[in-house]
C-alpha positions as MATLAB code, in Angstrom:
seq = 'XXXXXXXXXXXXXXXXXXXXXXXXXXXXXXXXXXXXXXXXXXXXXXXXXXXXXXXXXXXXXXXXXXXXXXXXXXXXXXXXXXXXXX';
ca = [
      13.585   11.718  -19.526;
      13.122    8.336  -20.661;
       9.757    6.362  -20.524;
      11.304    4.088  -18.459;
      12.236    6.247  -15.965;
       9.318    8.265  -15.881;
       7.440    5.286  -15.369;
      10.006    4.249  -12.214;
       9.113    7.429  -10.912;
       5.765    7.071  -11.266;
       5.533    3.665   -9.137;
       7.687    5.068   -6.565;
       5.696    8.268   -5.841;
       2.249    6.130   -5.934;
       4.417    3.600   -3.528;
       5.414    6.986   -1.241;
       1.938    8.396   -1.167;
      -0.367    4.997   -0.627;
       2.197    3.699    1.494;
       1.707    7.346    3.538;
      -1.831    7.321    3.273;
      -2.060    3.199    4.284;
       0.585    3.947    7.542;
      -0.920    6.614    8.337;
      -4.808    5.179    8.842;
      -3.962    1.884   10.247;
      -1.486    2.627   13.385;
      -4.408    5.572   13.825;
      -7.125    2.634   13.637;
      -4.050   -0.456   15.919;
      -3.207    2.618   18.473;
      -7.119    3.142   19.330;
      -7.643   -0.191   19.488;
      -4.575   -0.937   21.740;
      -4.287    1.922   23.714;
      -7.798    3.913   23.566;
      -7.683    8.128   23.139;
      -6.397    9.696   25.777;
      -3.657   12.741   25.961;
      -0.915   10.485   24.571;
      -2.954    9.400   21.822;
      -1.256   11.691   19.177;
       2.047   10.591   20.354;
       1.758    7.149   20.585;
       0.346    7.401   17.248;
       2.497    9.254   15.270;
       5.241    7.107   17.390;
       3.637    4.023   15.400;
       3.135    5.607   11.972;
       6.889    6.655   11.812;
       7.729    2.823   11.977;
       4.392    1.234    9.811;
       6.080    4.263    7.388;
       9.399    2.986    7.210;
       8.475   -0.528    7.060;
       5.502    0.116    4.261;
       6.894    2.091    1.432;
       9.755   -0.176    0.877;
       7.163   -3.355    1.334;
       4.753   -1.428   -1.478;
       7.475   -0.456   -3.836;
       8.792   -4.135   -3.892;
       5.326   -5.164   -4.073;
       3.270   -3.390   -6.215;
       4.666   -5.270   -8.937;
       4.025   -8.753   -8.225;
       0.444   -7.541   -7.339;
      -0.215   -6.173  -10.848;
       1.298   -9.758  -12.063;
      -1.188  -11.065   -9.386;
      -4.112   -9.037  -10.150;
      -3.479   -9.777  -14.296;
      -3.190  -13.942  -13.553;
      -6.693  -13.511  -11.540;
      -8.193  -11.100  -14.059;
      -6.957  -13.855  -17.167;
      -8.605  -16.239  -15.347;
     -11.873  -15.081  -14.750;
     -12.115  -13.454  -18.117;
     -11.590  -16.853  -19.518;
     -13.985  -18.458  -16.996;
     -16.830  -15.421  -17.961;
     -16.324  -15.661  -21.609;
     -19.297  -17.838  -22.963;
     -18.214  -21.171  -25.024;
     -18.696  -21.046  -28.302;
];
């Protein structure tokens, strides 16, 4: 396989997972908020997570790039800001 596509692989499985992982914890965290723990907790919830899933891991794969490019910018500028003057 080709770097490039290893790499394309490699976003999209981080996007799948942290996507996963992000869903996951936050309609757990918005359904006990909302709705409080009771016997439909786990249903509700996993009711929510199916949709924050489907929403979030095409959101993080589109994304995750112009973060890096985000994260980079800020990074270049406080390098430059921290770097003492000659």
């Amino acid at each position: 396989m080709s770097r490039i596509k290893i790499s394309r692989i490699r976003q999209l499985v981080f996007g799948f997972y942290m996507s996963g992982i992000m869903s996951l914890l936050m309609s757990s965290v918005i359904t006990f908020i909302n709705t409080g723990l009771d016997s439909g907790f786990v249903y509700r919830w996993m009711a929510a997570f199916i949709v924050a899933w489907a929403v979030a891991f095409p959101l993080v794969t589109f994304i995750a790039p112009l973060a890096g490019k985000m994260t980079a910018f800020t990074m270049r500028r406080f390098e430059e800001k921290s770097t003492p003057a000659n």
